[in-house]
KOLMARKE-136087 format. One line per field, with one value per residue (C-alpha): residue number from 1; x, y, z. Coordinates in steps of 0.25 Angstrom, whole numbers, padded with zeros to 4 digits, always signed. Example, Ala and Ser with C-alpha at 12.3 -4.5 7.8 and 13.67 -1.06 7.14 Angstrom:
<recs>
seq <- [1,2] $
X <- [+0049,+0055] $
Y <- [-0018,-0004] $
Z <- [+0031,+0029] $
</recs>
This chain:
<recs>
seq <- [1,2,3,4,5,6,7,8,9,10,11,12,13,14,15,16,17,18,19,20,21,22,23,24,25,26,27,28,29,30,31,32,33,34,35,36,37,38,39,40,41,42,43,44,45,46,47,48,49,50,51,52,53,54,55,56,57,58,59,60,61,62,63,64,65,66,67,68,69,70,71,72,73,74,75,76,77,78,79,80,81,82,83,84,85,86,87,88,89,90,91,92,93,94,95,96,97,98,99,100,101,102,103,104,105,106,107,108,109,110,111,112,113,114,115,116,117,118,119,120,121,122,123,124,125,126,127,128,129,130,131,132,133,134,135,136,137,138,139,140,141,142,143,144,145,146,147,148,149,150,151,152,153,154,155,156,157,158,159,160,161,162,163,164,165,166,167,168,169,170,171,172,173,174,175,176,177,178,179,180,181,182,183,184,185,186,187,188,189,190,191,192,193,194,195,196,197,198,199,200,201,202,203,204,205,206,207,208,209,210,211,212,213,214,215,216,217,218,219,220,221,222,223,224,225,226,227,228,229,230,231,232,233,234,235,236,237,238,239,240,241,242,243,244,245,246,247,248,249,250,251,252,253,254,255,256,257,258,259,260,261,262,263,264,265,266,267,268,269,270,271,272,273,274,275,276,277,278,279,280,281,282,283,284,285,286,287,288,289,290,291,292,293,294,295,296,297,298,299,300,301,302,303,304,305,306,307,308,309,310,311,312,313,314,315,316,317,318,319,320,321,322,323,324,325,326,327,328,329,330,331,332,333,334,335,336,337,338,339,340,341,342,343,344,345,346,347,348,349,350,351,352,353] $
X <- [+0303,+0314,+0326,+0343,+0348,+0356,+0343,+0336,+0348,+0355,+0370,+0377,+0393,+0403,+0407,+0402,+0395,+0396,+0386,+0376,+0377,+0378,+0387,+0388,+0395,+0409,+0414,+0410,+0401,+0386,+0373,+0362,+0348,+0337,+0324,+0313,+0302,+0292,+0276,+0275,+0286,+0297,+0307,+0322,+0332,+0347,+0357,+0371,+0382,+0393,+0408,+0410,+0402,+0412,+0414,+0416,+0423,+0433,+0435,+0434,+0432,+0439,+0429,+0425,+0413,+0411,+0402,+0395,+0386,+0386,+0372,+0371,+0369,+0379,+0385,+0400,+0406,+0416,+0424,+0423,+0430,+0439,+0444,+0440,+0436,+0421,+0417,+0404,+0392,+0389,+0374,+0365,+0351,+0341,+0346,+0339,+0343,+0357,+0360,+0352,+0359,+0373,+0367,+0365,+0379,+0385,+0378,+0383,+0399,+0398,+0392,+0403,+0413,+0412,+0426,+0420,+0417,+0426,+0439,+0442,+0435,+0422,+0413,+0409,+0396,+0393,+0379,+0374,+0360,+0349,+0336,+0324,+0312,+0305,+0299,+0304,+0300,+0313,+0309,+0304,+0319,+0317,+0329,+0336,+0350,+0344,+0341,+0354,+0359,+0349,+0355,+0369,+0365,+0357,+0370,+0374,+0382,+0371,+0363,+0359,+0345,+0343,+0332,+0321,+0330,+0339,+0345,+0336,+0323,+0319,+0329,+0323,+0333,+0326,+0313,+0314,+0315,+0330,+0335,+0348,+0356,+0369,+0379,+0392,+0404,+0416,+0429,+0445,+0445,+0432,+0419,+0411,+0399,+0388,+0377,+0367,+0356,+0351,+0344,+0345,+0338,+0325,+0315,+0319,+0335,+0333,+0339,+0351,+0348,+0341,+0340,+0333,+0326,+0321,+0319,+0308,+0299,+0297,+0286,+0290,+0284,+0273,+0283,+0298,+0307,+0312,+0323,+0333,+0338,+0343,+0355,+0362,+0373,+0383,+0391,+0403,+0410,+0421,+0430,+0443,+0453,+0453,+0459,+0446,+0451,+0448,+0437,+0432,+0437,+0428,+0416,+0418,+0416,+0402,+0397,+0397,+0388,+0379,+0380,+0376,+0365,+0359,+0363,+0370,+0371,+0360,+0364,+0356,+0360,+0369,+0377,+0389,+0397,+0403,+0413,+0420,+0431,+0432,+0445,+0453,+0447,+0451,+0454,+0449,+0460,+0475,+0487,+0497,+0494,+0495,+0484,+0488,+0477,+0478,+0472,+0469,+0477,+0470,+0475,+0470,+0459,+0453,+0450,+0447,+0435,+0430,+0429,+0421,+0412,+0408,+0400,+0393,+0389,+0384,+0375,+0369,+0367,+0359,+0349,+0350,+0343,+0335,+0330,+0329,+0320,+0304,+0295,+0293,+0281,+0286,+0284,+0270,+0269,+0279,+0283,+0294,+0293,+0305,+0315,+0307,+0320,+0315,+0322,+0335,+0336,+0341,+0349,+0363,+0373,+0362,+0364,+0356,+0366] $
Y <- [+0250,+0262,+0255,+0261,+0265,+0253,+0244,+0252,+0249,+0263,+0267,+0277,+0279,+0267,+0262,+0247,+0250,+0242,+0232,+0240,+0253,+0259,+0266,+0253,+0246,+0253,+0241,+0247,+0257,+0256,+0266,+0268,+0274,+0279,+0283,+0293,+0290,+0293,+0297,+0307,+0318,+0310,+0306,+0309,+0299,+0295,+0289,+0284,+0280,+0272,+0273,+0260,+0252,+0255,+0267,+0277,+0287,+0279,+0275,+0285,+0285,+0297,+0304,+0319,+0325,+0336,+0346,+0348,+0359,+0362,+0366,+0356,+0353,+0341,+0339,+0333,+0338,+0348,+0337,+0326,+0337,+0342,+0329,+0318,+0308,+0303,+0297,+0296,+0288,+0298,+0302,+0309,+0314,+0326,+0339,+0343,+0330,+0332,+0334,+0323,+0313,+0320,+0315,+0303,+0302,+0306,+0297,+0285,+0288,+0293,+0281,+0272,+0283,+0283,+0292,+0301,+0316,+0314,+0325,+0329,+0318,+0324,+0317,+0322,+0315,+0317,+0321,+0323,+0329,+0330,+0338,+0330,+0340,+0339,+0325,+0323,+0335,+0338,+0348,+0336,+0333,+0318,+0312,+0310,+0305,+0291,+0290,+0294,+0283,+0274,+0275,+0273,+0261,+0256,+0258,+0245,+0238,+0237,+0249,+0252,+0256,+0271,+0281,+0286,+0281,+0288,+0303,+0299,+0297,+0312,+0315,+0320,+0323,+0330,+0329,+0313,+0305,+0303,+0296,+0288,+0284,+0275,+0269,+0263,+0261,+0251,+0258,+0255,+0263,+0255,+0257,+0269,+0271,+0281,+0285,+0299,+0306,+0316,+0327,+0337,+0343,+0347,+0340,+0354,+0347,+0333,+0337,+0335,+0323,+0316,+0326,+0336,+0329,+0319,+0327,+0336,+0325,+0326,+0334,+0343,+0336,+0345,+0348,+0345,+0346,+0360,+0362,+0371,+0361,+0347,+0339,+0325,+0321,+0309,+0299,+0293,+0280,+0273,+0262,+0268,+0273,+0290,+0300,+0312,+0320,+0310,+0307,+0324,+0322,+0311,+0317,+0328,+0317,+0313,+0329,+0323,+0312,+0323,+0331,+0318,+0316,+0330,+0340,+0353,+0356,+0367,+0377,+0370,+0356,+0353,+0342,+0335,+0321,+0313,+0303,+0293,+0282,+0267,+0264,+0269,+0271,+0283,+0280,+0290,+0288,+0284,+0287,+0285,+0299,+0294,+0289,+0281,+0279,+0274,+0282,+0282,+0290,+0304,+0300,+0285,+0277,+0273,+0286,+0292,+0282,+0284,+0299,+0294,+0286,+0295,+0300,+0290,+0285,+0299,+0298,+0285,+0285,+0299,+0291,+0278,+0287,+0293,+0278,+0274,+0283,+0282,+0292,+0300,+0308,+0315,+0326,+0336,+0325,+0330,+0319,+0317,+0305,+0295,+0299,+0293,+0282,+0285,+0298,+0290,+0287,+0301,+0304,+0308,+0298,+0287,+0275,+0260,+0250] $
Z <- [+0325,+0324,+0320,+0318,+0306,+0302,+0306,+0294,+0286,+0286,+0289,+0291,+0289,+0286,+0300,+0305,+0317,+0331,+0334,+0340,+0333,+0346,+0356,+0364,+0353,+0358,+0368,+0385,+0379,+0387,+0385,+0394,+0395,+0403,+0396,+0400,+0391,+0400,+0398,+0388,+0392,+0396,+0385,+0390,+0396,+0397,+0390,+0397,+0388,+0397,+0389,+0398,+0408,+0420,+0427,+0418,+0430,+0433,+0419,+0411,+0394,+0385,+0381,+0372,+0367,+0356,+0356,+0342,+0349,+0364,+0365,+0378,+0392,+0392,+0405,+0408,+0393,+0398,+0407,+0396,+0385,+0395,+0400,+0389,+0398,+0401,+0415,+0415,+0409,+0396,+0398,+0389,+0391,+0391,+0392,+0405,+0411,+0408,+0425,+0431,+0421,+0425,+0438,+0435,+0428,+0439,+0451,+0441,+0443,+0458,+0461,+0454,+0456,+0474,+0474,+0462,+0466,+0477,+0478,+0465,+0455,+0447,+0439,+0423,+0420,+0403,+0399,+0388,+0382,+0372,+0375,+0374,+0378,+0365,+0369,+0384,+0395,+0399,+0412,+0416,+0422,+0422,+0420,+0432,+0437,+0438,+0424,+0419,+0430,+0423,+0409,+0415,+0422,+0408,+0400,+0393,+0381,+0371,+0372,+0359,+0359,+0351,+0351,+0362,+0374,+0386,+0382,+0368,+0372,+0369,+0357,+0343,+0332,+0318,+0325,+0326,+0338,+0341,+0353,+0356,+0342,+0342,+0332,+0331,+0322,+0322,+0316,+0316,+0330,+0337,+0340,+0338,+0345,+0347,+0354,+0350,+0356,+0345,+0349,+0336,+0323,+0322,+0309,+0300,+0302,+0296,+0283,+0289,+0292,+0281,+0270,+0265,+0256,+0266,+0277,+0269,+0267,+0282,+0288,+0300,+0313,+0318,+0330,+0334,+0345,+0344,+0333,+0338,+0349,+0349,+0352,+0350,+0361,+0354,+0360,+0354,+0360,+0356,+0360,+0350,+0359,+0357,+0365,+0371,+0360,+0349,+0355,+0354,+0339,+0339,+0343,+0335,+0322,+0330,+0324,+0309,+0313,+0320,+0305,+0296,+0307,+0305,+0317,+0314,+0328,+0328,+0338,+0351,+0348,+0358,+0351,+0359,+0355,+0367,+0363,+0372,+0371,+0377,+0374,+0385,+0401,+0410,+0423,+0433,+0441,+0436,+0443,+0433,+0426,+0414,+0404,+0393,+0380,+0366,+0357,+0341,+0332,+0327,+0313,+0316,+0304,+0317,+0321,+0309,+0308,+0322,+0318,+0305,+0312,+0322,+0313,+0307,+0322,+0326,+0312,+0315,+0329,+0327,+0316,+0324,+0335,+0323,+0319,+0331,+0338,+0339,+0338,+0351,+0357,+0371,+0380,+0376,+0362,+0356,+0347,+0336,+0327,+0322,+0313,+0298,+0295,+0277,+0282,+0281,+0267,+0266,+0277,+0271,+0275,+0278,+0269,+0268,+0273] $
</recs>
Protein backbone atom coordinates (compact mmCIF):
# COMPACT_ATOMS: atom_id res chain seq x y z
CA UNK A 1 0.00 0.00 0.00
CA UNK A 2 1.57 3.51 -1.42
CA UNK A 3 1.12 5.97 1.23
CA UNK A 4 1.98 10.24 1.49
CA UNK A 5 4.87 11.60 2.66
CA UNK A 6 3.80 12.57 6.17
CA UNK A 7 1.91 9.04 6.32
CA UNK A 8 5.68 7.61 6.26
CA UNK A 9 6.55 10.23 8.69
CA UNK A 10 8.45 12.83 6.40
CA UNK A 11 7.89 16.73 6.18
CA UNK A 12 8.88 19.27 4.49
CA UNK A 13 8.96 23.21 5.31
CA UNK A 14 7.60 24.68 8.87
CA UNK A 15 3.96 25.55 7.99
CA UNK A 16 0.84 23.33 9.70
CA UNK A 17 -0.97 21.98 7.06
CA UNK A 18 -5.01 21.95 6.54
CA UNK A 19 -6.59 18.88 7.45
CA UNK A 20 -6.49 17.10 4.30
CA UNK A 21 -3.05 18.24 2.95
CA UNK A 22 -5.02 19.02 0.02
CA UNK A 23 -6.29 21.90 -2.38
CA UNK A 24 -9.75 21.23 -0.84
CA UNK A 25 -8.61 22.43 2.50
CA UNK A 26 -9.26 26.10 1.32
CA UNK A 27 -12.92 26.83 2.55
CA UNK A 28 -15.48 26.51 -1.22
CA UNK A 29 -12.69 24.94 -3.01
CA UNK A 30 -13.80 21.23 -4.95
CA UNK A 31 -11.89 18.80 -7.38
CA UNK A 32 -12.95 16.52 -9.87
CA UNK A 33 -11.79 13.49 -12.00
CA UNK A 34 -12.52 11.37 -14.88
CA UNK A 35 -10.18 8.43 -15.42
CA UNK A 36 -9.23 6.38 -18.59
CA UNK A 37 -7.56 3.63 -17.43
CA UNK A 38 -8.69 1.42 -19.91
CA UNK A 39 -7.15 -2.24 -21.44
CA UNK A 40 -3.69 -1.97 -21.94
CA UNK A 41 -3.33 1.54 -23.92
CA UNK A 42 -5.53 3.74 -22.29
CA UNK A 43 -4.16 5.60 -19.30
CA UNK A 44 -5.00 9.59 -19.61
CA UNK A 45 -8.03 11.30 -18.04
CA UNK A 46 -9.23 14.77 -16.45
CA UNK A 47 -8.99 16.65 -13.57
CA UNK A 48 -11.41 19.85 -12.80
CA UNK A 49 -10.68 22.03 -9.97
CA UNK A 50 -13.77 24.21 -9.13
CA UNK A 51 -12.48 27.82 -7.14
CA UNK A 52 -16.27 27.50 -5.80
CA UNK A 53 -19.27 25.30 -6.18
CA UNK A 54 -21.44 28.05 -7.97
CA UNK A 55 -21.41 29.45 -11.09
CA UNK A 56 -18.01 30.47 -11.72
CA UNK A 57 -19.31 32.89 -14.89
CA UNK A 58 -21.31 34.95 -13.11
CA UNK A 59 -19.14 34.98 -10.27
CA UNK A 60 -15.98 35.17 -11.00
CA UNK A 61 -12.42 34.53 -8.74
CA UNK A 62 -9.23 36.84 -9.26
CA UNK A 63 -6.93 34.75 -10.57
CA UNK A 64 -2.88 34.79 -12.36
CA UNK A 65 -0.75 32.15 -13.73
CA UNK A 66 3.08 32.32 -14.19
CA UNK A 67 4.77 30.92 -16.84
CA UNK A 68 8.12 29.06 -15.57
CA UNK A 69 8.45 27.70 -19.27
CA UNK A 70 5.99 28.27 -22.09
CA UNK A 71 6.81 25.01 -23.75
CA UNK A 72 2.77 24.25 -23.84
CA UNK A 73 -0.42 23.79 -25.39
CA UNK A 74 -2.38 25.44 -22.51
CA UNK A 75 -5.62 27.02 -23.49
CA UNK A 76 -7.37 30.27 -21.93
CA UNK A 77 -3.83 31.68 -20.31
CA UNK A 78 -3.72 34.91 -22.25
CA UNK A 79 -7.29 36.35 -21.10
CA UNK A 80 -6.72 35.06 -17.46
CA UNK A 81 -3.18 37.44 -17.51
CA UNK A 82 -4.69 40.09 -19.31
CA UNK A 83 -7.65 40.38 -17.24
CA UNK A 84 -6.86 38.50 -13.75
CA UNK A 85 -10.19 36.88 -13.43
CA UNK A 86 -10.93 33.22 -13.75
CA UNK A 87 -14.48 32.10 -14.99
CA UNK A 88 -14.37 28.83 -15.51
CA UNK A 89 -13.92 25.24 -13.98
CA UNK A 90 -9.76 25.05 -14.04
CA UNK A 91 -9.19 21.81 -16.20
CA UNK A 92 -6.10 19.87 -16.71
CA UNK A 93 -5.32 16.84 -18.88
CA UNK A 94 -3.44 15.33 -21.93
CA UNK A 95 -1.94 17.47 -24.27
CA UNK A 96 -3.79 16.17 -27.33
CA UNK A 97 -6.94 16.31 -25.61
CA UNK A 98 -6.49 19.82 -24.60
CA UNK A 99 -9.66 20.82 -27.27
CA UNK A 100 -12.27 18.42 -26.58
CA UNK A 101 -11.84 19.29 -22.70
CA UNK A 102 -12.04 23.01 -23.69
CA UNK A 103 -15.24 21.62 -25.04
CA UNK A 104 -16.36 20.20 -22.45
CA UNK A 105 -15.42 23.26 -20.15
CA UNK A 106 -17.33 25.32 -22.30
CA UNK A 107 -20.85 23.11 -22.65
CA UNK A 108 -20.48 23.46 -18.60
CA UNK A 109 -21.05 27.57 -18.52
CA UNK A 110 -23.26 27.65 -21.62
CA UNK A 111 -25.59 25.50 -20.19
CA UNK A 112 -25.73 27.45 -16.64
CA UNK A 113 -24.87 30.59 -18.61
CA UNK A 114 -28.28 30.59 -21.18
CA UNK A 115 -27.44 34.78 -22.06
CA UNK A 116 -23.55 33.65 -22.52
CA UNK A 117 -22.11 34.12 -26.10
CA UNK A 118 -25.01 36.11 -26.82
CA UNK A 119 -23.86 40.16 -28.19
CA UNK A 120 -20.78 40.84 -26.84
CA UNK A 121 -20.23 38.26 -23.83
CA UNK A 122 -17.38 35.52 -24.65
CA UNK A 123 -16.38 32.77 -22.58
CA UNK A 124 -12.36 31.86 -21.48
CA UNK A 125 -12.37 28.24 -20.61
CA UNK A 126 -8.66 27.32 -18.55
CA UNK A 127 -6.74 24.18 -19.66
CA UNK A 128 -4.19 22.94 -18.67
CA UNK A 129 -1.67 19.84 -19.95
CA UNK A 130 0.72 17.11 -19.38
CA UNK A 131 1.80 14.65 -22.23
CA UNK A 132 0.92 11.23 -21.20
CA UNK A 133 2.12 9.12 -24.46
CA UNK A 134 4.70 7.25 -22.91
CA UNK A 135 2.06 4.75 -21.23
CA UNK A 136 -1.38 6.13 -22.61
CA UNK A 137 -1.77 6.11 -26.69
CA UNK A 138 -2.45 9.52 -27.19
CA UNK A 139 -3.50 9.53 -31.23
CA UNK A 140 -5.99 7.48 -29.83
CA UNK A 141 -8.00 10.99 -29.22
CA UNK A 142 -10.05 9.44 -26.40
CA UNK A 143 -10.88 11.93 -24.20
CA UNK A 144 -13.90 13.60 -24.95
CA UNK A 145 -15.95 16.78 -24.04
CA UNK A 146 -18.02 14.25 -21.84
CA UNK A 147 -15.30 13.37 -19.65
CA UNK A 148 -14.01 16.79 -19.05
CA UNK A 149 -17.98 17.16 -18.06
CA UNK A 150 -17.69 14.13 -15.98
CA UNK A 151 -14.85 15.51 -13.80
CA UNK A 152 -16.64 18.80 -13.43
CA UNK A 153 -19.65 17.16 -12.31
CA UNK A 154 -17.39 14.70 -9.70
CA UNK A 155 -15.93 17.85 -8.25
CA UNK A 156 -16.31 17.89 -4.43
CA UNK A 157 -15.21 19.14 -0.95
CA UNK A 158 -13.08 16.28 0.06
CA UNK A 159 -11.29 15.04 -2.91
CA UNK A 160 -8.17 14.20 -1.78
CA UNK A 161 -7.20 11.08 -3.45
CA UNK A 162 -3.35 11.49 -5.30
CA UNK A 163 -1.61 9.44 -7.96
CA UNK A 164 -2.72 7.45 -11.19
CA UNK A 165 -6.15 9.50 -11.46
CA UNK A 166 -7.94 12.24 -13.91
CA UNK A 167 -5.10 14.46 -15.89
CA UNK A 168 -2.43 11.88 -13.59
CA UNK A 169 -3.26 8.75 -14.54
CA UNK A 170 -0.45 8.72 -17.29
CA UNK A 171 2.18 11.27 -15.66
CA UNK A 172 6.00 9.94 -14.89
CA UNK A 173 8.34 12.24 -13.10
CA UNK A 174 12.32 10.93 -12.81
CA UNK A 175 11.30 7.79 -14.59
CA UNK A 176 8.72 6.94 -11.51
CA UNK A 177 5.09 6.89 -11.81
CA UNK A 178 3.79 10.29 -10.82
CA UNK A 179 0.26 11.31 -10.92
CA UNK A 180 -1.93 14.02 -8.95
CA UNK A 181 -0.05 15.22 -5.63
CA UNK A 182 -1.66 17.87 -3.17
CA UNK A 183 -0.89 19.62 0.13
CA UNK A 184 -1.77 22.52 2.17
CA UNK A 185 -0.68 24.97 4.71
CA UNK A 186 -2.23 27.33 7.40
CA UNK A 187 -0.55 30.70 7.62
CA UNK A 188 -1.28 34.33 9.36
CA UNK A 189 -3.03 35.16 5.85
CA UNK A 190 -5.31 31.60 5.51
CA UNK A 191 -5.15 28.70 3.77
CA UNK A 192 -2.70 27.63 1.27
CA UNK A 193 -3.61 24.85 -0.84
CA UNK A 194 -2.33 23.01 -3.86
CA UNK A 195 -2.82 20.67 -6.34
CA UNK A 196 0.24 19.17 -8.93
CA UNK A 197 0.42 17.06 -11.95
CA UNK A 198 4.19 16.41 -12.52
CA UNK A 199 5.17 15.43 -15.66
CA UNK A 200 9.07 16.29 -15.62
CA UNK A 201 12.83 14.68 -15.32
CA UNK A 202 14.15 11.78 -16.84
CA UNK A 203 16.00 8.78 -14.21
CA UNK A 204 19.64 10.53 -15.26
CA UNK A 205 17.80 13.97 -13.23
CA UNK A 206 17.07 12.43 -9.72
CA UNK A 207 20.04 13.96 -8.25
CA UNK A 208 18.17 16.85 -8.17
CA UNK A 209 15.86 15.38 -6.39
CA UNK A 210 17.41 13.01 -4.00
CA UNK A 211 21.19 13.42 -4.28
CA UNK A 212 23.83 12.18 -6.01
CA UNK A 213 24.82 9.94 -3.72
CA UNK A 214 21.38 8.12 -3.51
CA UNK A 215 20.38 8.50 -6.93
CA UNK A 216 23.76 6.21 -8.06
CA UNK A 217 22.71 3.40 -6.22
CA UNK A 218 19.89 3.11 -8.65
CA UNK A 219 20.06 1.14 -11.75
CA UNK A 220 18.93 2.94 -14.97
CA UNK A 221 15.52 1.16 -16.09
CA UNK A 222 16.04 -0.75 -19.26
CA UNK A 223 13.81 1.96 -20.77
CA UNK A 224 12.00 5.49 -19.98
CA UNK A 225 9.75 7.77 -21.05
CA UNK A 226 11.85 9.91 -23.27
CA UNK A 227 14.06 12.62 -21.37
CA UNK A 228 14.03 15.70 -23.43
CA UNK A 229 10.22 16.38 -22.79
CA UNK A 230 8.00 16.48 -19.65
CA UNK A 231 5.90 18.91 -17.71
CA UNK A 232 4.19 19.78 -14.32
CA UNK A 233 1.06 22.13 -14.38
CA UNK A 234 0.55 23.64 -10.58
CA UNK A 235 -2.34 25.01 -9.04
CA UNK A 236 -2.34 27.48 -6.24
CA UNK A 237 -5.77 28.23 -4.14
CA UNK A 238 -6.12 30.50 -1.43
CA UNK A 239 -8.77 31.95 0.53
CA UNK A 240 -6.24 35.40 1.70
CA UNK A 241 -7.55 38.21 0.09
CA UNK A 242 -4.92 39.17 -2.96
CA UNK A 243 -5.22 41.41 -5.65
CA UNK A 244 -4.26 39.34 -9.52
CA UNK A 245 -1.05 40.91 -9.35
CA UNK A 246 -0.27 39.42 -5.83
CA UNK A 247 -1.53 36.49 -6.93
CA UNK A 248 1.19 36.57 -10.32
CA UNK A 249 3.82 37.24 -7.55
CA UNK A 250 2.59 34.34 -5.96
CA UNK A 251 2.80 32.09 -8.35
CA UNK A 252 6.02 33.24 -9.24
CA UNK A 253 7.21 31.81 -5.34
CA UNK A 254 5.37 28.20 -6.73
CA UNK A 255 9.03 28.00 -9.05
CA UNK A 256 11.21 27.46 -5.82
CA UNK A 257 9.15 24.56 -4.80
CA UNK A 258 9.46 23.13 -8.40
CA UNK A 259 13.68 23.70 -7.72
CA UNK A 260 13.77 21.87 -4.25
CA UNK A 261 11.53 19.12 -6.28
CA UNK A 262 14.13 18.72 -8.84
CA UNK A 263 12.92 20.36 -12.40
CA UNK A 264 15.26 22.97 -13.98
CA UNK A 265 12.88 23.61 -16.62
CA UNK A 266 14.64 21.76 -19.32
CA UNK A 267 13.95 23.58 -22.61
CA UNK A 268 10.52 21.27 -23.62
CA UNK A 269 9.02 21.21 -20.18
CA UNK A 270 6.31 23.29 -20.50
CA UNK A 271 5.89 24.50 -16.92
CA UNK A 272 3.04 26.92 -15.79
CA UNK A 273 1.49 27.88 -12.14
CA UNK A 274 -2.19 29.08 -12.00
CA UNK A 275 -2.98 30.73 -8.83
CA UNK A 276 -6.66 31.85 -7.72
CA UNK A 277 -8.15 33.57 -4.69
CA UNK A 278 -11.67 32.88 -2.68
CA UNK A 279 -11.86 35.77 -0.91
CA UNK A 280 -13.59 38.20 -3.05
CA UNK A 281 -16.22 37.29 -5.98
CA UNK A 282 -16.45 39.21 -9.30
CA UNK A 283 -19.56 39.72 -10.52
CA UNK A 284 -20.13 39.43 -14.16
CA UNK A 285 -22.38 42.01 -14.47
CA UNK A 286 -22.37 45.30 -11.78
CA UNK A 287 -23.66 48.42 -12.64
CA UNK A 288 -22.17 50.77 -10.32
CA UNK A 289 -18.75 50.62 -12.13
CA UNK A 290 -16.93 50.39 -9.44
CA UNK A 291 -15.48 47.35 -7.63
CA UNK A 292 -14.34 47.70 -4.19
CA UNK A 293 -11.84 44.59 -2.63
CA UNK A 294 -9.56 44.25 0.46
CA UNK A 295 -6.57 43.25 -0.15
CA UNK A 296 -3.20 42.24 1.96
CA UNK A 297 -0.41 44.79 2.18
CA UNK A 298 2.85 43.86 -0.15
CA UNK A 299 4.94 44.54 2.99
CA UNK A 300 2.36 42.33 5.13
CA UNK A 301 3.95 39.17 7.69
CA UNK A 302 0.70 37.57 6.20
CA UNK A 303 1.93 37.70 2.85
CA UNK A 304 5.30 37.23 3.43
CA UNK A 305 4.34 33.77 4.76
CA UNK A 306 1.99 32.95 1.83
CA UNK A 307 5.01 33.58 -0.39
CA UNK A 308 7.19 31.23 1.84
CA UNK A 309 4.81 28.53 1.87
CA UNK A 310 4.12 28.32 -1.60
CA UNK A 311 7.03 26.72 -1.82
CA UNK A 312 6.81 24.07 0.63
CA UNK A 313 3.28 23.16 -0.88
CA UNK A 314 4.57 22.84 -4.47
CA UNK A 315 7.66 20.44 -2.71
CA UNK A 316 5.31 18.27 -1.17
CA UNK A 317 2.61 17.92 -3.27
CA UNK A 318 5.11 16.81 -6.14
CA UNK A 319 6.45 13.83 -3.65
CA UNK A 320 2.97 13.37 -2.28
CA UNK A 321 2.37 12.27 -6.10
CA UNK A 322 5.65 10.59 -5.97
CA UNK A 323 4.71 8.35 -2.82
CA UNK A 324 1.51 8.02 -3.78
CA UNK A 325 1.59 6.65 -7.15
CA UNK A 326 1.80 2.62 -8.17
CA UNK A 327 3.74 1.16 -10.51
CA UNK A 328 2.41 1.35 -14.12
CA UNK A 329 2.49 -0.77 -17.22
CA UNK A 330 0.73 1.08 -20.27
CA UNK A 331 0.43 1.51 -23.94
CA UNK A 332 3.02 -1.27 -26.07
CA UNK A 333 4.30 -2.44 -22.08
CA UNK A 334 5.95 0.25 -21.34
CA UNK A 335 6.14 0.33 -17.74
CA UNK A 336 7.68 2.63 -15.18
CA UNK A 337 7.90 1.44 -11.34
CA UNK A 338 7.11 3.44 -8.07
CA UNK A 339 9.08 6.18 -6.90
CA UNK A 340 11.58 3.48 -4.05
CA UNK A 341 10.33 5.90 -0.64
CA UNK A 342 14.46 4.67 1.12
CA UNK A 343 15.27 7.21 -1.74
CA UNK A 344 13.80 9.91 0.83
CA UNK A 345 16.11 9.61 3.43
CA UNK A 346 18.32 11.67 1.31
CA UNK A 347 16.25 14.04 -0.45
CA UNK A 348 17.66 17.62 0.46
CA UNK A 349 15.08 19.34 2.38
CA UNK A 350 13.25 16.09 3.60
CA UNK A 351 13.24 15.50 7.30
CA UNK A 352 11.51 12.65 9.66
CA UNK A 353 8.75 14.40 11.66
Amino acid sequence: MRQRLRELGYTVGRFPAGERNALVDVPGVRVGHCTLNEGERLRTGVTAILPHGDNLYAEKVLGACHVVNGYGKAAGLSQLAELGTIESPILLTSTLSVGPVWEGGLIHLLEQNPEAARDRDTVNVVVGECFDGWLSEARALAVRAEHAREAIAAAAADEAREGALGAGTGTTTFGFKAGIGGASRLTDAGTLGCLVNPNYGARRDLHMLVGPAAAARLASPATEPPAQGGSVLVVLGTDAPLSARQLARLAARGTFGLGRAGSFASNASGEYVVAFSTAHRIPHRDESGELQLRLLRDDSVALRQLFEAAGEVVHEAILNALCSAEAMVGRDGNRVEAFPHELLDAAPGVRRA
